[in-house]
Every structure is written in structure tokens, then in C-alpha cells.
ChimeraX commands (.cxc) that place a marker at each C-alpha (Angstrom):
marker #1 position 93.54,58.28,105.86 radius 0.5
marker #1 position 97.12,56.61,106.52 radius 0.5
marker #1 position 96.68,52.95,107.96 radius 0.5
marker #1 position 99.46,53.78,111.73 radius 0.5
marker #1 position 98.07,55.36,114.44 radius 0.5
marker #1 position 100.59,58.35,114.33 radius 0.5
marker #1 position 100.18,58.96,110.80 radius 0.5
marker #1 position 96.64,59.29,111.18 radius 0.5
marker #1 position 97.30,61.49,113.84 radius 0.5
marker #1 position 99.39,63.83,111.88 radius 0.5
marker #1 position 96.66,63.88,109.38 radius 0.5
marker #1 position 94.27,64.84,111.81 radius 0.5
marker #1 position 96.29,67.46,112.95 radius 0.5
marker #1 position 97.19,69.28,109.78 radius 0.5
marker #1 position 93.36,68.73,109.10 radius 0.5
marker #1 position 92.97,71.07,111.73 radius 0.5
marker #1 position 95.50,73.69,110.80 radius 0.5
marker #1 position 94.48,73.66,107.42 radius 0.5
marker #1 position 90.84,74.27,108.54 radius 0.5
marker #1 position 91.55,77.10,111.07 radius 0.5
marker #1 position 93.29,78.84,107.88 radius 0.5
marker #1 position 90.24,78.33,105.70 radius 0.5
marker #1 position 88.39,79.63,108.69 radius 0.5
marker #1 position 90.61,82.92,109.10 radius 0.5
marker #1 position 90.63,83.12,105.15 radius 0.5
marker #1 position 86.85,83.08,105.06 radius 0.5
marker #1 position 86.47,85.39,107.71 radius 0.5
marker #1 position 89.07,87.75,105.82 radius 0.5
marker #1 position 87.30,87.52,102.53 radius 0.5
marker #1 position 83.78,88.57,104.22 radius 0.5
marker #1 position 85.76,91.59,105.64 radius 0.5
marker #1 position 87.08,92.87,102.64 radius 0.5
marker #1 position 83.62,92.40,101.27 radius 0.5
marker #1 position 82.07,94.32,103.87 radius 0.5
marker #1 position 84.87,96.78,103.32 radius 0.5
marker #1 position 84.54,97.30,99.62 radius 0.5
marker #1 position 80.66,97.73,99.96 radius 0.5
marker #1 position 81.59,100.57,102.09 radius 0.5
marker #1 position 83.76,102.37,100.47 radius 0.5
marker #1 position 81.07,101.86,97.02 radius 0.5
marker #1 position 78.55,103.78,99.23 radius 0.5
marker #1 position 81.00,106.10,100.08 radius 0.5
marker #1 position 81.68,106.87,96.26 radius 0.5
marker #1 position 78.71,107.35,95.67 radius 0.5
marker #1 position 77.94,109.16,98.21 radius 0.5
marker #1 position 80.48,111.46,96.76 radius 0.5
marker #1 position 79.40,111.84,93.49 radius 0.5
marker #1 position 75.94,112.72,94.91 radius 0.5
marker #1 position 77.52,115.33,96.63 radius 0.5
marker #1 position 79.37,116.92,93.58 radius 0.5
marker #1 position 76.38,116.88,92.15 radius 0.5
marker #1 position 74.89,118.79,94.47 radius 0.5
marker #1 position 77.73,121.55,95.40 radius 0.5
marker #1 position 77.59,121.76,91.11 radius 0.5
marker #1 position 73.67,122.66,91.33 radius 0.5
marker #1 position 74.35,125.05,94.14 radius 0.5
marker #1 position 77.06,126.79,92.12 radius 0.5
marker #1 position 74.99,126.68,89.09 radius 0.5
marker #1 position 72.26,128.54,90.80 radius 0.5
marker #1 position 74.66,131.34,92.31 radius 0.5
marker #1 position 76.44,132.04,89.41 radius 0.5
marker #1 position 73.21,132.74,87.92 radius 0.5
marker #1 position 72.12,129.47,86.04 radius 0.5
marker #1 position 69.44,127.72,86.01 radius 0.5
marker #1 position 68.82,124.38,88.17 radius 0.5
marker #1 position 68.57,121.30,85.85 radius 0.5
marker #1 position 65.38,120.82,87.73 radius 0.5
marker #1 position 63.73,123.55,86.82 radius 0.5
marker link #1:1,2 radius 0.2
marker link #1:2,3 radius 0.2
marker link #1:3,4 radius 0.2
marker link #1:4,5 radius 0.2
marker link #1:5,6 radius 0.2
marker link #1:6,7 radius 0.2
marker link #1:7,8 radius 0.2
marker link #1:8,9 radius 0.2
marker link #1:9,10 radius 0.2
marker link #1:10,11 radius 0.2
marker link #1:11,12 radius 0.2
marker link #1:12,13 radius 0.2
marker link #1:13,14 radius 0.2
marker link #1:14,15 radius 0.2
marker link #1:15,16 radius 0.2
marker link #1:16,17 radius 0.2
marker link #1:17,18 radius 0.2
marker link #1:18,19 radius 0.2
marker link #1:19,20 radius 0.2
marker link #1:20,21 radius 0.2
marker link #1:21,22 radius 0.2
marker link #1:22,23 radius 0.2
marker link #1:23,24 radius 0.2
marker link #1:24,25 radius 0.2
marker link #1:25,26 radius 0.2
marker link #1:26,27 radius 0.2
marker link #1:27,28 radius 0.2
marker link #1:28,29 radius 0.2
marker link #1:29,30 radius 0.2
marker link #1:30,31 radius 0.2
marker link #1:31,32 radius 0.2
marker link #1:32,33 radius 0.2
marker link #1:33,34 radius 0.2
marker link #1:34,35 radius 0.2
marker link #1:35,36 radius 0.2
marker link #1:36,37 radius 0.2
marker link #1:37,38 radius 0.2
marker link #1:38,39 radius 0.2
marker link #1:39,40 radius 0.2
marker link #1:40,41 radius 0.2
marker link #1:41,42 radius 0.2
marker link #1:42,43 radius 0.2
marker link #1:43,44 radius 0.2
marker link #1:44,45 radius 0.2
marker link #1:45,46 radius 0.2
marker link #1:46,47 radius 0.2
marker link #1:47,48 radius 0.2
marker link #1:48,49 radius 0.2
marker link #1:49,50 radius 0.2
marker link #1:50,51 radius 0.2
marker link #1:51,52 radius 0.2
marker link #1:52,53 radius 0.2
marker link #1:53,54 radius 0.2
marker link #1:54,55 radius 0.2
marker link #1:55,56 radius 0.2
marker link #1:56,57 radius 0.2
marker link #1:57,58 radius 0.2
marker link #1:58,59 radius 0.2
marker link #1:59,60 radius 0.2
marker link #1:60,61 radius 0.2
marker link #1:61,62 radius 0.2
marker link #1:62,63 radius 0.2
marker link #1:63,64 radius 0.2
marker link #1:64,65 radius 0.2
marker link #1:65,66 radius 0.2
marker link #1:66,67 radius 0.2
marker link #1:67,68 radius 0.2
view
């Protein structure tokens, strides 16, 4: 830390700034992360749900169920 009171001060002060963006930055990365668990459920979610409608044409078109 600088030696005069007011340069110590400044430190302190962009200290803090600098912080408060690592703060915001964290809290930004967690979101994104929460996001882009999401939307991996979601895809999946999805392709579960081809699957299905697939079977369920399958079996009205006459096929047979992969199941069975």
C-alpha cells in the first residue's frame, strides 16, 4: 500500500470498486450457470419428448413399439 494518507485512501477505494465488480461478476457467472443448467434440462426434456410423440406415431401407423 502507498506510504500518504490520500494515496492509501485511493487505494482503498478502488479496492472497493474493484471488489463490488468481482462481486456482481460472480453473481453473474452463477446466473448464467443456473441458466444454462436449465435450458440442458429443457433439451432434454425435448428429446424425451420426440421420442415419445415418435413411439406414439410408430404405434398408429401400425408399427411396432421398440418396447415390445
Amino acid at each position: 500500500m502507498p506510504e500518504d494518507p490520500i494515496s492509501q485512501e485511493m487505494a482503498r477505494i478502488l479496492n472497493e470498486k474493484l471488489q463490488r465488480v468481482i462481486d456482481k461478476q460472480t453473481e453473474h457467472t452463477i446466473a448464467l450457470a443456473n441458466h444454462t443448467a436449465s435450458l440442458d434440462r429443457l433439451e432434454k426434456g425435448q428429446e424425451r419428448q420426440q421420442e415419445v410423440l415418435d413411439e406414439i406415431l410408430r404405434i398408429l401407423r401400425g408399427g411396432e413399439s421398440p418396447q415390445d
